[in-house]
Residue, then its C-alpha position, 0 to 999 in steps of 0.5 A: x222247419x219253415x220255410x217260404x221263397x222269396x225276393x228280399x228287396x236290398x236295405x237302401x230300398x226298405x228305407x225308402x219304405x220306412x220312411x213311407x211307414x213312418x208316415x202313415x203311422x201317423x194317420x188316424x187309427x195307425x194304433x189299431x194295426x199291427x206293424x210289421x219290422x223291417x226284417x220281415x219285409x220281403x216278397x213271398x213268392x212260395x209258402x212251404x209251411x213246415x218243411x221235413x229236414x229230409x226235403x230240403x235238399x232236393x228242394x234247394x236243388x230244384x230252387x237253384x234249378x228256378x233260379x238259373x232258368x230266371x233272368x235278373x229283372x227290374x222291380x221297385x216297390x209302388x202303390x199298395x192295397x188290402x186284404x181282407x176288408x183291412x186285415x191285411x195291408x200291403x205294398x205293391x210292386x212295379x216293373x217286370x211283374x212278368x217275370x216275378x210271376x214266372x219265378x213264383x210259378x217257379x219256386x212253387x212248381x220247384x217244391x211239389x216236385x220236391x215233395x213238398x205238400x203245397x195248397x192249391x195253386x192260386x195266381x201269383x200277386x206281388x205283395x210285402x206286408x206293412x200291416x196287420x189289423x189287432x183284430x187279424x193278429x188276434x184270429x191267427x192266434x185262435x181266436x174266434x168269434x161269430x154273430x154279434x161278436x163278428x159284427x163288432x169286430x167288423x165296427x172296431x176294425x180301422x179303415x185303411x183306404x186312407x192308407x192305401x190312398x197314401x201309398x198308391x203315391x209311393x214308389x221306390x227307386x227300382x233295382x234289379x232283383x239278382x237272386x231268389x232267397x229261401x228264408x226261414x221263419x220262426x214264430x213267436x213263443x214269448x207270448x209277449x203282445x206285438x212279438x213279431x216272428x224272426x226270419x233267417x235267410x238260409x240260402x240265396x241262388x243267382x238269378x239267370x246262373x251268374x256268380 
């Protein structure tokens, strides 16, 4: 299965966000991205990919194990950049971004440990994704294109500064992140355009062992 570690923010906190999202799709060029569902709204904190069944036990032990050695901590979600010249936008977080980067080290050490093939290690960068350019969408797919073709991709793609300029004036209100979720994803298999992925949360640990 697929499956990821993250922090989910609570509902009251992503209508704060939607609202903001309602706004900056009304700017100039918001058709040409892709935006993301409500549902989808989270902070990686660990991608696994493609899980075997037989590693998710001890994976969801060494997870609990991460999530009673973290303290519950303050967050809120504020600001926002890219990635990508404008493949991906995001929105960024505020408050004790110490110990969110404890827990991403955390969970990720949690599934090598496990047996879990990761990637190599990159430093741990607070983001949830409001966007993505068509064109990105478009290579995740399989698309590919080179010279003349990347050029023009490269004229067509939309200009989020003005999107990140727009968020960098928001922030939510901040809560305390209380548990570390472990979430599931299932990818589009319709072939239908603008079918978002489906994300399920399979288990939640409590921060610091509480509950």
């Amino acid at each position: 299965m697929r499956l990821f570690a993250a922090v989910v923010p609570p509902p009251d906190v992503t209508d704060e966000l939607a609202a903001e999202v309602d706004l900056l799709r009304s700017l100039p060029g918001a058709g040409g991205l892709r935006w993301t569902d409500r549902p989808g709204w989270h902070y990686t904190l660990a991608f696994y990919g493609e899980v075997d069944d037989t590693l998710v036990p001890e994976l969801s032990e060494r997870l609990a194990r991460a999530a009673r050695h973290t303290e519950p901590f303050a967050l809120a979600i504020s600001g926002g950049g890219q990635f990508g010249r404008g493949q991906v936008l995001w929105a960024g977080a505020s408050g004790d971004l110490e110990t969110l980067g404890r827990l991403a080290d955390r969970v990720e050490a949690a599934a090598r440990r496990a047996g879990v093939p990761m990637g190599e290690h990159r430093r741990y960068k607070a983001h949830l994704t409001v966007a993505r350019s068509r064109e990105a969408m478009g290579h995740r797919r399989g698309s590919r294109a080179h010279g003349r073709d990347a050029e023009a991709r490269d004229r067509e793609s939309v200009d989020v500064r003005p999107y990140v300029a727009a968020l960098a004036g928001f922030s939510s209100r901040t809560w305390t992140v209380a548990d570390l979720a472990l979430v599931r994803s299932y990818l589009p298999k319709s072939g239908v355009p603008g079918e978002q992925p489906r994300y399920e949360v399979v288990a939640r640990w409590r921060l610091g062992g509480a509950g």
